[in-house]
N, CA, C and O of each residue as an XYZ file, in Angstrom:
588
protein
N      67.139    119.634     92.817
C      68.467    119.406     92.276
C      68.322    118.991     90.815
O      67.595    118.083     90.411
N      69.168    119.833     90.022
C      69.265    119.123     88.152
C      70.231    119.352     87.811
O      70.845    120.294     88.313
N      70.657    118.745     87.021
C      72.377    118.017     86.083
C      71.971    119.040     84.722
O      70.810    118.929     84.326
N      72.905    120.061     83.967
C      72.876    120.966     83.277
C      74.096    120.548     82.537
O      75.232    120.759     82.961
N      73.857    120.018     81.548
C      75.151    120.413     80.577
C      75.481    121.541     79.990
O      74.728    121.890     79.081
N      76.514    122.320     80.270
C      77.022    123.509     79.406
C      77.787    123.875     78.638
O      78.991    123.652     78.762
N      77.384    124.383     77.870
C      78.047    124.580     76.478
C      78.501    125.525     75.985
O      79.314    125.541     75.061
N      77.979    126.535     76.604
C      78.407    127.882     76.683
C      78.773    128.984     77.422
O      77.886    129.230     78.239
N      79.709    129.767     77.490
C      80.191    130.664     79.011
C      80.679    130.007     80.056
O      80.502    130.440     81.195
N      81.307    128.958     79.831
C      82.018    128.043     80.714
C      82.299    128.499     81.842
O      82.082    127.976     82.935
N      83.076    130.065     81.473
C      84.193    130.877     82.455
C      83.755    131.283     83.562
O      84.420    131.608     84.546
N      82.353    131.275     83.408
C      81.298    131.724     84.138
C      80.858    131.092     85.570
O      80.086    131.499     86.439
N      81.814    129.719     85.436
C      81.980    128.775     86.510
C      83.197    128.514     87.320
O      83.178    127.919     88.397
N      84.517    129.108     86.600
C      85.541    129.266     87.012
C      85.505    129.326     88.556
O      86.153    128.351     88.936
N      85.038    130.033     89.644
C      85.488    129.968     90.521
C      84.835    128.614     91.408
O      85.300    128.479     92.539
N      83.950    127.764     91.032
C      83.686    126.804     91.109
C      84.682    125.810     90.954
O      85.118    125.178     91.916
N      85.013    125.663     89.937
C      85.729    124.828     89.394
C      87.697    125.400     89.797
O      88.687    124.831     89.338
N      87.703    126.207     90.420
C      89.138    126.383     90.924
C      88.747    125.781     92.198
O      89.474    124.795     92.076
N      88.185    125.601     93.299
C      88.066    124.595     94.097
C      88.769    123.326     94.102
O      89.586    122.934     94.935
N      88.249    122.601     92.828
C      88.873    121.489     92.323
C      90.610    121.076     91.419
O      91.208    120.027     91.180
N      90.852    122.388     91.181
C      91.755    122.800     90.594
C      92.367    124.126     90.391
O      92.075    124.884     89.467
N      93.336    124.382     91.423
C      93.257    125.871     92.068
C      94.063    126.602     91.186
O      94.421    127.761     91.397
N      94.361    125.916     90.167
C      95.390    127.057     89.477
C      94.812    126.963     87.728
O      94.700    126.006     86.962
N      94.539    128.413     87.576
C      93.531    128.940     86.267
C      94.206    128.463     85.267
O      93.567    127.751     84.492
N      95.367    128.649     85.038
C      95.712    128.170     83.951
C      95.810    126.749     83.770
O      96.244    126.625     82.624
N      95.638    125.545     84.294
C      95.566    124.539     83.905
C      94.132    124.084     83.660
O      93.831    123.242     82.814
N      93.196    124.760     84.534
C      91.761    125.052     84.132
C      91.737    124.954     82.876
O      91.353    123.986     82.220
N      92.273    126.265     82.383
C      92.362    126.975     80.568
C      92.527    125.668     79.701
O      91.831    125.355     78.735
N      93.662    124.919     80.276
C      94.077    123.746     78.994
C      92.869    122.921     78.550
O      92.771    122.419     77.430
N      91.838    122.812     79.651
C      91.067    121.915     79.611
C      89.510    122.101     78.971
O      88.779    121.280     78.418
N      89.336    123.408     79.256
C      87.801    123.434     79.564
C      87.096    123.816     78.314
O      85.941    123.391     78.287
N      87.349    124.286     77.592
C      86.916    124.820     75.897
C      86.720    123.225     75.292
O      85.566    122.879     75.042
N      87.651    122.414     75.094
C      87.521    121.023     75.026
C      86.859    119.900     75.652
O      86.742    118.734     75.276
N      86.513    120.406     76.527
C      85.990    119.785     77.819
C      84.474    119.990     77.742
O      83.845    121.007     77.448
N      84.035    118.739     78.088
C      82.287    118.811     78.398
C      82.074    119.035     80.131
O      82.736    118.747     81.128
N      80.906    119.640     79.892
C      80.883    120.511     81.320
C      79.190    120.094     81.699
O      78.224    120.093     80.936
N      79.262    119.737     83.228
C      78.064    119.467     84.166
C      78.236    120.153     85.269
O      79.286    120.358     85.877
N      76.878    120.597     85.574
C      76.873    121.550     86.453
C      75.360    121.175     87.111
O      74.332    121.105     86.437
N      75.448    120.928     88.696
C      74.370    120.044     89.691
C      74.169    121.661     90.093
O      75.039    122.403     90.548
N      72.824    121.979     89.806
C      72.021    123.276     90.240
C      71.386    122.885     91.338
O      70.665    121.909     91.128
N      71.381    123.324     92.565
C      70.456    123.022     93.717
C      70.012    124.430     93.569
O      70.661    125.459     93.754
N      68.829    124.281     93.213
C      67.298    125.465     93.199
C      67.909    126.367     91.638
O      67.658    126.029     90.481
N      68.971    127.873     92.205
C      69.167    128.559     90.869
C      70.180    128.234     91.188
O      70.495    127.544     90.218
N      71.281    128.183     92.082
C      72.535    127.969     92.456
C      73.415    126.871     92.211
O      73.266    125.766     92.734
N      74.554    127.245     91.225
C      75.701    126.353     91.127
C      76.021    125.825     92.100
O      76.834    126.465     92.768
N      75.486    124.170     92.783
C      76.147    123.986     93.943
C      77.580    122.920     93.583
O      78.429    122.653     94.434
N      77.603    122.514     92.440
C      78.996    121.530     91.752
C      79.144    121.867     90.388
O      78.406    122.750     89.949
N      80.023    121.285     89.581
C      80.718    121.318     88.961
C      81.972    120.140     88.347
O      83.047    119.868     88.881
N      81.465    119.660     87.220
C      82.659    119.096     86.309
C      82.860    119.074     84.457
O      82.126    119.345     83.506
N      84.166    118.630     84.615
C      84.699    118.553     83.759
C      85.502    117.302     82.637
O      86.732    117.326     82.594
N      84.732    116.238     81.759
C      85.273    115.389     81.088
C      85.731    115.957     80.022
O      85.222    116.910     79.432
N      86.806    115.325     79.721
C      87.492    115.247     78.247
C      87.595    114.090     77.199
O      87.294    112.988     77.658
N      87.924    114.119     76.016
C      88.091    112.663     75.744
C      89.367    112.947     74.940
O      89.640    113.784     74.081
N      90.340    111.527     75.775
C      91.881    111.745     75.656
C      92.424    110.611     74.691
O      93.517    110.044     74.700
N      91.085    110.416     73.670
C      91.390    109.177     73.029
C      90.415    108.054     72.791
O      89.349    108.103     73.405
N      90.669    106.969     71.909
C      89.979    106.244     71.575
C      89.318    105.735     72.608
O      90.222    105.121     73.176
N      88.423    105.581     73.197
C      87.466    104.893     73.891
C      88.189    105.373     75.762
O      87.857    104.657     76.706
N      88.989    106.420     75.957
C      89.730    107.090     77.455
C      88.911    108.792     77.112
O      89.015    109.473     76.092
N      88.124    109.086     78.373
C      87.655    109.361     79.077
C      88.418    110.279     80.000
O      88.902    109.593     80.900
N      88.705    111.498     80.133
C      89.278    111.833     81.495
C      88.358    112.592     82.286
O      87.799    113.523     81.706
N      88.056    112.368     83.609
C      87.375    113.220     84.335
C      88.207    114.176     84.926
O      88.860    113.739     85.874
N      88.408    115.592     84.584
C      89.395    116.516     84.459
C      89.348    117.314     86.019
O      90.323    117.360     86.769
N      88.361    117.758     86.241
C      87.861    118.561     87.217
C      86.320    118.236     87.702
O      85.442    118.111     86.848
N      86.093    118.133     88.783
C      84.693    117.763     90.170
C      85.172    118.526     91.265
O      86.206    118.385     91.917
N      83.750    119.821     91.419
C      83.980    120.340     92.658
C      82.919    120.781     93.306
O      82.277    121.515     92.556
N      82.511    120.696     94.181
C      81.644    121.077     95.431
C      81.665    122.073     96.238
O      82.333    122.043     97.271
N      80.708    123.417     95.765
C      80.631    124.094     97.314
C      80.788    123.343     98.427
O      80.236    122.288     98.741
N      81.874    124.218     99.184
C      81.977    123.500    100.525
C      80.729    123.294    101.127
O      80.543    122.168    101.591
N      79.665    124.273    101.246
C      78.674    124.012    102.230
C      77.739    123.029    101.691
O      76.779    122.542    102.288
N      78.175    122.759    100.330
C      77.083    121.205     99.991
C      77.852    120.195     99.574
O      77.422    119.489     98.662
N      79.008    119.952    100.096
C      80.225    118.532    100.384
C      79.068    117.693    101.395
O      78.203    118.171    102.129
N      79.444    116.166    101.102
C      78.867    115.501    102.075
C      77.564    115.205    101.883
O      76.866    114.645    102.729
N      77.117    115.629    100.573
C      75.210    115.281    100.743
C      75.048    114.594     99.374
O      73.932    114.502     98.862
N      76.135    114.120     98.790
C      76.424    113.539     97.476
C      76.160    114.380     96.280
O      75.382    113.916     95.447
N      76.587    115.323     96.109
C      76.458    115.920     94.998
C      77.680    115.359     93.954
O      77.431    115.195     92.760
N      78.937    115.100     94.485
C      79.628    114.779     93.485
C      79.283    113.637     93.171
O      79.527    113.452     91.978
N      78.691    112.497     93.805
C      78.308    111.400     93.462
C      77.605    111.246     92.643
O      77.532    110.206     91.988
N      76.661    112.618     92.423
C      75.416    112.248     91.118
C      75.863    112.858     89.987
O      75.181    112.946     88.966
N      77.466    113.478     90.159
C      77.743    114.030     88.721
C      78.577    113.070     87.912
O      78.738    113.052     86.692
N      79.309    111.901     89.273
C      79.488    111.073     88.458
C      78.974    110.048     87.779
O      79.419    109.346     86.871
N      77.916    110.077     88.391
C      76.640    108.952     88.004
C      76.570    109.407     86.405
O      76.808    108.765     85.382
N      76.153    110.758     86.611
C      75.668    111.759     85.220
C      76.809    111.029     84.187
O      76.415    110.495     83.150
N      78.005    111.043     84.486
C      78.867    110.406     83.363
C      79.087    109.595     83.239
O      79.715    109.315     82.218
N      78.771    108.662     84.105
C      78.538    107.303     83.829
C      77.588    106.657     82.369
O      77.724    106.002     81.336
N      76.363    107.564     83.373
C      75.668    107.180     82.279
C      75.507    107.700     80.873
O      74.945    107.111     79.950
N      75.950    108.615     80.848
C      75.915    109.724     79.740
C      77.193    108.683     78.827
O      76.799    108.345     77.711
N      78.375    108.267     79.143
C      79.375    107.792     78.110
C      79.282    106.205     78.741
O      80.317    105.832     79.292
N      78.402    105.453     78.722
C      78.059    103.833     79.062
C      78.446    103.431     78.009
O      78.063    104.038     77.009
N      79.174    102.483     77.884
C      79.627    101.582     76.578
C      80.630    102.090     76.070
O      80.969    101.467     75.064
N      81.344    103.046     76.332
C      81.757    104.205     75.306
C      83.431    104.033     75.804
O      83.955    105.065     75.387
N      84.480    103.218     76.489
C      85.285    102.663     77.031
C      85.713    102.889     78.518
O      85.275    102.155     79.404
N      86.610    103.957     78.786
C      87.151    103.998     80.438
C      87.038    105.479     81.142
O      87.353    106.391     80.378
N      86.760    105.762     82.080
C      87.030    106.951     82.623
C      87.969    106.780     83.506
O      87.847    106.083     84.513
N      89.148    107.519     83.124
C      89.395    108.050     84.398
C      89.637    109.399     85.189
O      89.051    110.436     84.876
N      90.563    109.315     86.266
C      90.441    110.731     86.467
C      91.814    110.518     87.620
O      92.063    109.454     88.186
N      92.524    111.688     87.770
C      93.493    112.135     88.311
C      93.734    112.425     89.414
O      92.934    113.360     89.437
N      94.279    112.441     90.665
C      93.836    113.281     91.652
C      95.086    113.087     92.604
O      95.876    112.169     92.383
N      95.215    113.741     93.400
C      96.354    114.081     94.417
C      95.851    112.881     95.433
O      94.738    112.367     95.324
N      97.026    112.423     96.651
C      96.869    110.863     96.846
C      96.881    111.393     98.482
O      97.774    111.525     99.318
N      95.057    111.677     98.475
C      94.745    112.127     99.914
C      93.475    111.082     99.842
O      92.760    110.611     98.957
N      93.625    110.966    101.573
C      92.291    109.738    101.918
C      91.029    110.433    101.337
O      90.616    109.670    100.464
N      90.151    111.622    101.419
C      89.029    112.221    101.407
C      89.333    111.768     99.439
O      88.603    110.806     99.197
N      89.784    112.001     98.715
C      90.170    112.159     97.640
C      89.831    110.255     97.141
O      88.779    109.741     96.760
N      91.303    109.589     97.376
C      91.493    108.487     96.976
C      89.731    107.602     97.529
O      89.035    106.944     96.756
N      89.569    107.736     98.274
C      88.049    107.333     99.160
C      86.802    107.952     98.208
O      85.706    107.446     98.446
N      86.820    108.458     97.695
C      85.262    109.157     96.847
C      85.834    108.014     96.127
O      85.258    106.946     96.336
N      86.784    107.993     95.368
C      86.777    107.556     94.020
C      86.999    106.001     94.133
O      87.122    105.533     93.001
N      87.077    105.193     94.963
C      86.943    104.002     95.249
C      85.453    103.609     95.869
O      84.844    102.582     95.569
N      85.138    104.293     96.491
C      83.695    104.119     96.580
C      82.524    104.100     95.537
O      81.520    103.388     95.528
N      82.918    105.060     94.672
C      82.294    105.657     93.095
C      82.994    104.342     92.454
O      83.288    104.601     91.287
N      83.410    102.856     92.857
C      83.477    101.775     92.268
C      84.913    102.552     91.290
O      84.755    102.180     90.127
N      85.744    103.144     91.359
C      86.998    103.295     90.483
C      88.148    102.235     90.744
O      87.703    101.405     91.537
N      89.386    101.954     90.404
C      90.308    101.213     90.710
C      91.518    102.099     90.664
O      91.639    102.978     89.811
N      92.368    101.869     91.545
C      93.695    102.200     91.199
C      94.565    102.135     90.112
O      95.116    101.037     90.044
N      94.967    103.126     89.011
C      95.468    102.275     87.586
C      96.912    102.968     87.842
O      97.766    102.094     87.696
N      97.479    104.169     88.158
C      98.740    104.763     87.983
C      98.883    105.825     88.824
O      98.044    106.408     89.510
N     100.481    106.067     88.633
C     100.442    107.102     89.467
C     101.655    108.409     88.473
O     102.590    107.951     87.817
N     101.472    109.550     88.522
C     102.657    110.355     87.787
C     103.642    111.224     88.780
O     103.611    112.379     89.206
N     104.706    109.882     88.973
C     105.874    110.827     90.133
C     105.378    112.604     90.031
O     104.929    113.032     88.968
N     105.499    113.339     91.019
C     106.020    114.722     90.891
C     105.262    115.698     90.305
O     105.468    116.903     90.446
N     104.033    115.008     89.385
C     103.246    116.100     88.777
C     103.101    117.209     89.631
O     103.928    118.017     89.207
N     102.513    117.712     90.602
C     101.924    118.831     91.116
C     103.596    119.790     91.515
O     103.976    120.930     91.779
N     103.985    118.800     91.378
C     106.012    119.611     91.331
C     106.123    120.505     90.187
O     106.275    121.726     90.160
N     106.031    119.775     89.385
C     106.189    120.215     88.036
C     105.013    121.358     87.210
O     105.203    122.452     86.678
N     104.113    120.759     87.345
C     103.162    121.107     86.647
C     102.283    122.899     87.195
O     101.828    123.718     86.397
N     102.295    123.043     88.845
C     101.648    124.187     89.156
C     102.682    124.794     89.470
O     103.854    124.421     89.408
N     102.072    126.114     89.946
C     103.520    127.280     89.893
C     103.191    127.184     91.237
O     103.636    126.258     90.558
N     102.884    127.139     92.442
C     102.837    126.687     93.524
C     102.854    125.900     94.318
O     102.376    124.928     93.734
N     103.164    125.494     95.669
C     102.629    124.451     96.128
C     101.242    124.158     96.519
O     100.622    125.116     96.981
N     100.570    122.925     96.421
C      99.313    122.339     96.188
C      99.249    121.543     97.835
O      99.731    120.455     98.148
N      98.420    122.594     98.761
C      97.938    121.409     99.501
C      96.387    120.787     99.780
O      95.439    121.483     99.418
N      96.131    119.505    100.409
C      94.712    119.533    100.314
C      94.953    118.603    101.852
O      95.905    118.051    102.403
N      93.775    118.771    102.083
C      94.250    118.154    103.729
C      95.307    118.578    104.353
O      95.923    117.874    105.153
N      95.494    119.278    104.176
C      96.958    119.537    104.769
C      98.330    118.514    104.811
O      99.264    118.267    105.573
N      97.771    118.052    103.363
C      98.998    117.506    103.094
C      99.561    118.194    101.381
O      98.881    118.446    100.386
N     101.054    118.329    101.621
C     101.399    118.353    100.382
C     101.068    117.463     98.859
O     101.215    116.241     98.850
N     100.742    118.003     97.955
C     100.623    117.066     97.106
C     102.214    116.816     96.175
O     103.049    117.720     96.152
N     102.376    115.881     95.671
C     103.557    115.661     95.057
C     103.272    114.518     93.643
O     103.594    114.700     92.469
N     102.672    113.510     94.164
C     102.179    112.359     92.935
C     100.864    112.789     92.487
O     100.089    113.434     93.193
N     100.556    112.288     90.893
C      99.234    112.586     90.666
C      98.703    111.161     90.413
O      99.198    110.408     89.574
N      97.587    110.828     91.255
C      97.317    109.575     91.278
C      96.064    108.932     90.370
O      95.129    109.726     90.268
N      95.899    107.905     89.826
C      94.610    107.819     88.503
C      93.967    107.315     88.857
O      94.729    106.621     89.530
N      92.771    106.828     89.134
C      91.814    105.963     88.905
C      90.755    105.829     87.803
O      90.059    106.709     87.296
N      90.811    104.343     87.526
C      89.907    104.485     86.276
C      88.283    103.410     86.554
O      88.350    102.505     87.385
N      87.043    103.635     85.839
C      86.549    102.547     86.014
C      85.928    102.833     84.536
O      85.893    103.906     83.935
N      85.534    101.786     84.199
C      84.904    100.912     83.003
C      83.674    101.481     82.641
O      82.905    101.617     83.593
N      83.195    101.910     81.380
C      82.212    102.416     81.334
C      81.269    101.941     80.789
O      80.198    102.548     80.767
């Protein structure tokens, strides 16, 4: 397993990274701007993310996604490690996410806190409806932790 920063041909990960964020065009807003890690198990893309920086010393972790068949063996855990340590000192991360247990649970475990929530985003914002667990999404929920 190795942590790859990429810098180039991003697009090239797209269907990776729609996992985490199923609709391309909000992908688009992000990812040219966006610093990109990518957890290779052997030659194979087995994860995928995406930070931004949304400001003086804020951090957003935009997009984290996992082949399904390598969920569960911590891969997203070591990509957040990767940004942990990679922006240490450097002020807050956070990151966004629809307000499902599998979801809200990584990111409290990964030591995050509850900071906000944005009524209606996934209303507004995708041209579809968004489910994950089989639940509708409707709020977009934040967590941040300290870097």
């Amino acid at each position: 397993m190795k942590i790859r920063e990429i810098t180039k041909n991003k697009e090239r990960f797209l269907p990776l990274l729609l996992l985490g964020d199923e609709q391309e065009s909000m992908i688009r807003r992000y990812l040219e701007r966006g610093s990109m890690a990518v957890l290779f198990h052997g030659e194979r893309a087995a994860a995928v993310s995406v930070v931004t920086k949304e400001g003086d010393g804020l951090w957003e972790l935009k997009n984290i996604a996992v082949l399904p068949c390598c969920q569960k063996k911590g891969y997203g855990k070591k990509l957040l490690e990767f940004w942990l340590e990679r922006l240490k000192g450097q002020g807050v991360l956070q990151a966004g996410t629809g307000e499902v247990p599998s979801t809200t649970g990584f990111y409290t475990a990964c030591g995050f806190q509850f900071s906000h929530r944005i009524p209606d985003f996934f209303v507004y914002h995708y041209d579809h409806p968004i489910m994950e667990d089989g639940k509708l999404l409707k709020d977009m929920v934040y967590f941040s932790r300290k870097l």
